[in-house]
Structure formats: structure tokens, C-alpha cells
N, CA and C of each residue as an Amber inpcrd file, in Angstrom:
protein
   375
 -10.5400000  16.0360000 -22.8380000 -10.8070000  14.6230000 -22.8830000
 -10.0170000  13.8720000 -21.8130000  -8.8520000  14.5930000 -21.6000000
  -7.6910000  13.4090000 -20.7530000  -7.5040000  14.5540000 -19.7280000
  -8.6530000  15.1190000 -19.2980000  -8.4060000  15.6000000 -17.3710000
  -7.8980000  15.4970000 -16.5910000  -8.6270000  13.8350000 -16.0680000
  -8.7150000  13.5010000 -14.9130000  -8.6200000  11.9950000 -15.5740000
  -7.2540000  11.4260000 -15.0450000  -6.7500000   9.9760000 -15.1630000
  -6.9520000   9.5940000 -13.6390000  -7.4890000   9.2470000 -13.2990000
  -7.5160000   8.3690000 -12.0930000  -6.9650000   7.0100000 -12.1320000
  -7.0070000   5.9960000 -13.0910000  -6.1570000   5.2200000 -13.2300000
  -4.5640000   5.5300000 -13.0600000  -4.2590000   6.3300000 -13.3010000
  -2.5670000   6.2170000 -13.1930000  -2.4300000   6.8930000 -11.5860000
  -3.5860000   7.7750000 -11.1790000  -2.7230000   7.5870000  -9.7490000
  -3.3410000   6.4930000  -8.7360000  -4.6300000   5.9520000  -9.3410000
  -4.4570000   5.1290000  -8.4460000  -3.1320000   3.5570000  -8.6820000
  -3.1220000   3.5950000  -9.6620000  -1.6400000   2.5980000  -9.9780000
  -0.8140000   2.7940000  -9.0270000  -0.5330000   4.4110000  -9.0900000
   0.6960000   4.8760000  -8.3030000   0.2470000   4.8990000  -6.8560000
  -0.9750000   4.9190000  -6.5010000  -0.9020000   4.6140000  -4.8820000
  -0.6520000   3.4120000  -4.5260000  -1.1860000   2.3620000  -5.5110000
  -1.0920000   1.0220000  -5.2920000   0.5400000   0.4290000  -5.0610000
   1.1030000   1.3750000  -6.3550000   2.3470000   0.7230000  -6.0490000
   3.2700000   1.4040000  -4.6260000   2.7040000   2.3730000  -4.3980000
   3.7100000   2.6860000  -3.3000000   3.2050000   2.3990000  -1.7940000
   1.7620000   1.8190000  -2.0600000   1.0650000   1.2020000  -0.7280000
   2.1980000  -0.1430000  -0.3240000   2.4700000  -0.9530000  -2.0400000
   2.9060000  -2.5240000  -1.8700000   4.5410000  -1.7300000  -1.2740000
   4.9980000  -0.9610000  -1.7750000   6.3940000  -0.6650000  -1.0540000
   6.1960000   0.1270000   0.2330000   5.3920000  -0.1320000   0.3550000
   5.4640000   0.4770000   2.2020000   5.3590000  -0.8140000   2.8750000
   4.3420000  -1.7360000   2.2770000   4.0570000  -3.2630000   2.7440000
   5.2450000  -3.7240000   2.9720000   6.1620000  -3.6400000   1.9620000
   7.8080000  -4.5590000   1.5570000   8.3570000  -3.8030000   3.0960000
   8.6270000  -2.0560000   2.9170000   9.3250000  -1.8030000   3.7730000
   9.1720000  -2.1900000   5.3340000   7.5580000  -2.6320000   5.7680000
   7.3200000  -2.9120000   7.1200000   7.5010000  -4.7570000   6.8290000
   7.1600000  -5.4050000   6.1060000   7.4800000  -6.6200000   6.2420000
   9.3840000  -6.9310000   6.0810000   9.8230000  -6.2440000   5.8710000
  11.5210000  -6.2680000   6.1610000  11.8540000  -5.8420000   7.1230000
  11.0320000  -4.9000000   7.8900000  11.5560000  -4.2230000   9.6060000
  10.3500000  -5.2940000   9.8440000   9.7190000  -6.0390000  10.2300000
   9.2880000  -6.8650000  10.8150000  10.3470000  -7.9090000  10.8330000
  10.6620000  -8.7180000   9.6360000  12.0900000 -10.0130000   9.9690000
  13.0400000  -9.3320000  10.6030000  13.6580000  -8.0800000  10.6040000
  14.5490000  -7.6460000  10.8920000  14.7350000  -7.5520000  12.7140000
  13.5150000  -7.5110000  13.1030000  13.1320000  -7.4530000  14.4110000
  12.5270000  -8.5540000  14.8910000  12.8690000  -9.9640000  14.3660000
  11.9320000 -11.2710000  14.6550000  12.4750000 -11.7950000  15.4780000
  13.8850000 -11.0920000  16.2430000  14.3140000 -11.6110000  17.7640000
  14.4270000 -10.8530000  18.4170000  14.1430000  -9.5640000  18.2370000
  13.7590000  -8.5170000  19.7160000  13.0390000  -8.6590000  20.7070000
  13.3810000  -8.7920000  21.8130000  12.4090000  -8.7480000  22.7600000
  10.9820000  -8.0290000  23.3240000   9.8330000  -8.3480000  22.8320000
   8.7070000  -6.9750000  22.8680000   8.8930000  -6.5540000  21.5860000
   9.0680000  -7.0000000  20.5310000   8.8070000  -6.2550000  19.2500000
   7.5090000  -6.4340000  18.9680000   6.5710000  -5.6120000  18.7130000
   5.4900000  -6.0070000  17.7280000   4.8280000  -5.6200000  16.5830000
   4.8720000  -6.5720000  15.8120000   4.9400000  -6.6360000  14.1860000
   3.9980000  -5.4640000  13.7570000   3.8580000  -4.8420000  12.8910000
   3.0030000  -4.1040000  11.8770000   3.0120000  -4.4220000  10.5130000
   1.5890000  -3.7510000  10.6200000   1.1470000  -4.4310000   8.9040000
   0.4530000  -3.5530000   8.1820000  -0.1080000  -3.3500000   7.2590000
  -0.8620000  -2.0040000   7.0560000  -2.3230000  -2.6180000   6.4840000
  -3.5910000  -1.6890000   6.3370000  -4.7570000  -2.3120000   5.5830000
  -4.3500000  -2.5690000   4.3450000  -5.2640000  -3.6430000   3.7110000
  -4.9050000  -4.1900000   2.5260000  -4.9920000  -2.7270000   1.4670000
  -4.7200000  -2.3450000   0.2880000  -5.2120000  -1.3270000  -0.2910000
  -6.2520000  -1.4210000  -0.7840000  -7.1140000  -2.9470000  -1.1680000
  -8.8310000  -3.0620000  -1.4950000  -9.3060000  -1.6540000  -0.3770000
  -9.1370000  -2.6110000   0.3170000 -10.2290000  -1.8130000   1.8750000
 -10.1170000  -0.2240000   1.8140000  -8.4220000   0.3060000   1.6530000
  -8.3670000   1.6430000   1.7500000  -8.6220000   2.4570000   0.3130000
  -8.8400000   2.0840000  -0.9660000  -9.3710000   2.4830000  -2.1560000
 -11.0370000   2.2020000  -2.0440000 -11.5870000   1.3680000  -1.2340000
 -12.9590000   1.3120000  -1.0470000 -13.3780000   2.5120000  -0.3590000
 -12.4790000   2.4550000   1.2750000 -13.2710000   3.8550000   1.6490000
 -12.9650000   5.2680000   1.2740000 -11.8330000   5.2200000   0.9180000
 -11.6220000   6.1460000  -0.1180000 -12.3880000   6.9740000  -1.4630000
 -13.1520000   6.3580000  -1.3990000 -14.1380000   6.3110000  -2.9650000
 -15.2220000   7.7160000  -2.5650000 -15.6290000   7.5430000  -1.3970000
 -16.6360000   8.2250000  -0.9710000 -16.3330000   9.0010000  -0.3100000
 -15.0070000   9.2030000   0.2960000 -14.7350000  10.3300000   1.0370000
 -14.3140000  11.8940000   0.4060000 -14.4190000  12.6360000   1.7560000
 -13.9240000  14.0630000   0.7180000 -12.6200000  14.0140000   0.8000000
 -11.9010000  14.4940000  -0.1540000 -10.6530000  14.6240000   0.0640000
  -9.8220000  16.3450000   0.1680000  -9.1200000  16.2430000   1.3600000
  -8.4220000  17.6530000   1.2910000  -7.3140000  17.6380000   0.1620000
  -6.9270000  18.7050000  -0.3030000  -5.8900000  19.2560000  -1.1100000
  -5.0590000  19.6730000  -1.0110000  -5.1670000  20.7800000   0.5640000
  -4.5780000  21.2410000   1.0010000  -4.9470000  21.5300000   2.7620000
  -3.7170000  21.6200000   3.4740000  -4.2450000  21.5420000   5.0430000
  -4.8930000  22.7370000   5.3170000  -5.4600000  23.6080000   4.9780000
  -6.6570000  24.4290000   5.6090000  -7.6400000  24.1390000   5.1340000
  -8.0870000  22.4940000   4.5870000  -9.4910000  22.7800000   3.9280000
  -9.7860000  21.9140000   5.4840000 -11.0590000  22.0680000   5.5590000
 -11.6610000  22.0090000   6.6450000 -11.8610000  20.6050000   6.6580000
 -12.9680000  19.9280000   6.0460000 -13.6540000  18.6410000   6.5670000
 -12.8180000  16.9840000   5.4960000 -12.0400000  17.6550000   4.9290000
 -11.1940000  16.7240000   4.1890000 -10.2760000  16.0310000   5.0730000
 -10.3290000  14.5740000   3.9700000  -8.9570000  13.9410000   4.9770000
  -7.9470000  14.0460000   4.1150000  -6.6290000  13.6170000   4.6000000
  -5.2910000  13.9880000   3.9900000  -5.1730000  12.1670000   3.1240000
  -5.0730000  11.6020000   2.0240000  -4.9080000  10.2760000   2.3270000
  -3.4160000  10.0400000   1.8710000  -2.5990000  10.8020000   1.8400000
  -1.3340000  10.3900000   1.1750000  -0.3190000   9.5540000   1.9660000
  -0.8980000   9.5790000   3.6060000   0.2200000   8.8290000   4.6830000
  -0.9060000   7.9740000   5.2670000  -0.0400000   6.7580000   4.7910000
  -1.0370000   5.6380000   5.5290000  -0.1540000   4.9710000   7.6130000
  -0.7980000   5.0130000   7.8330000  -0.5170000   4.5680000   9.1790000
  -0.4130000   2.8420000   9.2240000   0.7760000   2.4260000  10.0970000
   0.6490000   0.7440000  10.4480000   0.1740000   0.6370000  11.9160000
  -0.2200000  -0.5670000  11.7290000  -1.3140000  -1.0230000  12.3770000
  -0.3520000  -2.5350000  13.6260000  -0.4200000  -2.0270000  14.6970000
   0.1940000  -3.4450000  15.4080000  -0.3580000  -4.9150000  15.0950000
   0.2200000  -5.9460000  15.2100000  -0.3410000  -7.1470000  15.2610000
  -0.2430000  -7.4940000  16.5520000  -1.6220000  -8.1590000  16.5680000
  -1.5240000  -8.3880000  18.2820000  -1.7460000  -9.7820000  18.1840000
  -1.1830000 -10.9440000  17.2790000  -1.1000000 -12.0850000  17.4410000
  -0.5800000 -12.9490000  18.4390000  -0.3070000 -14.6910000  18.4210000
   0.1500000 -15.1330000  19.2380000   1.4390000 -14.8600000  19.4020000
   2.3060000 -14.5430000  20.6190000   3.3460000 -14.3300000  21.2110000
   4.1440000 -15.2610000  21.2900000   5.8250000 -14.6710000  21.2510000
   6.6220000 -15.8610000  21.6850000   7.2770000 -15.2600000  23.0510000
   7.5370000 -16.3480000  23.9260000   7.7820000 -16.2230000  25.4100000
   8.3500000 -14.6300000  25.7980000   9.3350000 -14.0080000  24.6370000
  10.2250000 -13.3560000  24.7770000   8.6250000 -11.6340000  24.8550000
   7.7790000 -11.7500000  24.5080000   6.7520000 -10.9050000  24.2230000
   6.9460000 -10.3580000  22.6050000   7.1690000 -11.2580000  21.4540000
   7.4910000 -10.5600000  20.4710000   6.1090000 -11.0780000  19.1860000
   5.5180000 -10.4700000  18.6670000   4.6630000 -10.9690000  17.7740000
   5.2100000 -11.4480000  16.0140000   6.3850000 -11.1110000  15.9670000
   6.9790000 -11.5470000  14.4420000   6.5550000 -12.8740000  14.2400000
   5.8800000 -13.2530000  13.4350000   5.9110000 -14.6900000  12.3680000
   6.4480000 -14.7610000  11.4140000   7.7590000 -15.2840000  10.9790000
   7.9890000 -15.5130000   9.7070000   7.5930000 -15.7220000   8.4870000
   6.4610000 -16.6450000   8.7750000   6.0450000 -17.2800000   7.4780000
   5.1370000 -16.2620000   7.5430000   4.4540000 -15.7750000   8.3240000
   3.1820000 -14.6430000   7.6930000   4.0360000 -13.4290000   6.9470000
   4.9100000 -13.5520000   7.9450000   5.8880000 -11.8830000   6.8670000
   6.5950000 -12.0410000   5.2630000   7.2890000 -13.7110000   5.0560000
   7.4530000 -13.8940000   3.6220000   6.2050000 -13.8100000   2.7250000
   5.0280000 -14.3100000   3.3580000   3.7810000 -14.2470000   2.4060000
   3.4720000 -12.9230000   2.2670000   3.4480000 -12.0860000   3.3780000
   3.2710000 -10.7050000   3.2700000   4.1630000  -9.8900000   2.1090000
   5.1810000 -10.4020000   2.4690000   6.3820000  -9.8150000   1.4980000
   6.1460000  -9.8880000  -0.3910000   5.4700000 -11.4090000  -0.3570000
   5.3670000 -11.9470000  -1.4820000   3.8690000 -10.8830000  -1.9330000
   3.2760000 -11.4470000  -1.1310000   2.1120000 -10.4420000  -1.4750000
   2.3850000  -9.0050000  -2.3020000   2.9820000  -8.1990000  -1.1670000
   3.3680000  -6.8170000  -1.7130000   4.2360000  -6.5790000  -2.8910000
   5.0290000  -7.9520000  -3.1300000   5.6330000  -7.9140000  -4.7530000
   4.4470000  -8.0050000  -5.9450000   3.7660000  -9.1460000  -5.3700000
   2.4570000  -9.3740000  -6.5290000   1.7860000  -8.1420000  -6.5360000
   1.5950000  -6.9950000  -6.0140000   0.9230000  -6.1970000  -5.9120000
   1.2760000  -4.5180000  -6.5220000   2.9340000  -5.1680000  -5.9750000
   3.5030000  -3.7180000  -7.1160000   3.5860000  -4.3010000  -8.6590000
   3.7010000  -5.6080000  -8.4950000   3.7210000  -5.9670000 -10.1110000
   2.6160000  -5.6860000 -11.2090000   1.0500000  -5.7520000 -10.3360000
  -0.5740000  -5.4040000 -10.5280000  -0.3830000  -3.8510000 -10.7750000
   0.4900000  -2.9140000 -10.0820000   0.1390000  -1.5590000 -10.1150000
   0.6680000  -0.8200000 -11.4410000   2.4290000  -2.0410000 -11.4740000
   3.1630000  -1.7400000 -12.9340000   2.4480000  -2.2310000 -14.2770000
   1.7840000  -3.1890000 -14.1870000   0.8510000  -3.6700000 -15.3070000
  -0.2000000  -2.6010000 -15.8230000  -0.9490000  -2.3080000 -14.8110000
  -2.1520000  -1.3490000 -14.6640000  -1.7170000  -0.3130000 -15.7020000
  -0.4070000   0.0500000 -14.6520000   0.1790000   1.3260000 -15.5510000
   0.5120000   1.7570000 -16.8460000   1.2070000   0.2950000 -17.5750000
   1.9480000   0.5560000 -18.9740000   0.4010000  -0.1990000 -19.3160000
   0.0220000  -0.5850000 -19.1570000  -1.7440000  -0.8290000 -19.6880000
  -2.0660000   0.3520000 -20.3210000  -2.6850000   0.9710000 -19.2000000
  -2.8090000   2.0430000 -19.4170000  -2.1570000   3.3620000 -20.1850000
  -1.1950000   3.3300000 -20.0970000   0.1530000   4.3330000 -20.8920000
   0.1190000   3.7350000 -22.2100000   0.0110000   2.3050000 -22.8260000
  -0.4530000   2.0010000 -24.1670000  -1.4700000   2.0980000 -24.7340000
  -2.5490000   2.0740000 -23.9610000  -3.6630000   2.3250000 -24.6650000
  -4.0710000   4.4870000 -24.7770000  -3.2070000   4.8090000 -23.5680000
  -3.2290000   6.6410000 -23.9920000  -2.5140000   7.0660000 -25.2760000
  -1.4820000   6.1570000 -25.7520000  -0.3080000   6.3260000 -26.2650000
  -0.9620000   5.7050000 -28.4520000  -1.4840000   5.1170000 -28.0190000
  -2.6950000   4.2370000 -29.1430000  -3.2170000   5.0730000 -29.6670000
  -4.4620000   5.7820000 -28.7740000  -4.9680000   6.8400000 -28.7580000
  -4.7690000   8.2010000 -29.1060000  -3.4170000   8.5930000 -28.9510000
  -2.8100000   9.5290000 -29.1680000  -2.1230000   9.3710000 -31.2690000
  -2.3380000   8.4770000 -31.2880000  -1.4650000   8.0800000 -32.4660000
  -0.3090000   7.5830000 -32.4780000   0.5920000   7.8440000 -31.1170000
   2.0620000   7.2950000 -30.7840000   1.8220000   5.7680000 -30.7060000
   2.4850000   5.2060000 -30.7280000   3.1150000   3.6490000 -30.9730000
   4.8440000   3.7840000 -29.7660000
């Protein structure tokens, strides 16, 4: 009956997508006066659980036509510049930041959601 939970790992990708978000939106402020820094950000996790849905997935690295999805890649911002050549925005990176809190908070909800209603089910309380 209880196989295949896909809810709890996708929780758990979610939440460790939003802490990769946190970790590049903190090396983004951290670098918001380097000269030539430019910012990264990653896809939202909608977009990457969408195409995800339909793809094959490998298991292991000799399967042939599978993709790996456990390492997500960041993505440059190629926004407006400040004189120095640096793309950091502040205010986009606190919202970003904020974002990726609201988002691990969505993944922890999901989770004990879920873990109460298995736990219900089970007869445990």
C-alpha cells in the first residue's frame, strides 16, 4: 500500500531546492561589492518539478538515456549593471531570500502533513 511516497521526497527536494536558493542568495549579498561579480539564481522549483514529471529518470550512472536530477545548476543573472560590472541587487536578493524561507516552510508543512495523516492511518497518534 505505502511503496511509493512521492510526496515526502518531493517535500524533500523542495526543501533542499529553497536551501540552495538561501545558500546562493547569501553568496550573492556577500559579493554585492565585487567587482564583475555576477549574481546567480536557480529555476523556480514549479518549473523544475514540471519538467521533471515526464522525464526518465536515471538511478544510477550507467543507465543510458536518464537524467541525473539530484544537482541542480545556477544560472547567471545578466541584469542591469553597476559601473563596477557587478549584477547584485539587493532588494531582488532579500525577496529572493524571503522567498526561499516561504518555500522551505511549504516543504516542512507538506511534510508533517503528510507524516500525520501516514501516522492516522497507521493507528499511531
Amino acid at each position: 500500500m505505502f511503496q511509493s511516497l512521492d510526496v515526502f521526497r518531493t517535500a524533500m527536494a523542495m526543501a533542499r531546492h529553497a536551501g540552495q536558493q538561501q545558500a546562493l542568495s547569501a553568496q550573492n549579498i556577500a559579493n554585492a561589492d565585487t567587482p564583475g561579480y555576477r549574481a546567480r539564481h536557480l529555476v523556480p522549483f514549479a518549473e523544475l518539478a514540471s519538467t521533471a514529471r515526464g522525464a526518465t529518470r536515471a538511478t544510477r550512472d550507467r543507465h543510458l538515456f536518464g537524467t541525473r536530477a539530484s544537482r541542480i545548476d545556477p544560472a547567471e543573472q545578466r541584469a542591469a549593471q553597476d559601473p563596477n560590472g557587478n549584477t547584485v541587487s539587493l532588494e531582488r536578493e532579500m525577496v529572493s531570500a524571503v522567498n526561499a524561507k516561504r518555500q522551505h516552510d511549504r516543504a516542512l508543512a507538506i511534510y508533517r502533513s503528510n507524516l500525520s495523516i501516514l501516522r492516522a492511518s497507521l493507528g499511531r497518534q
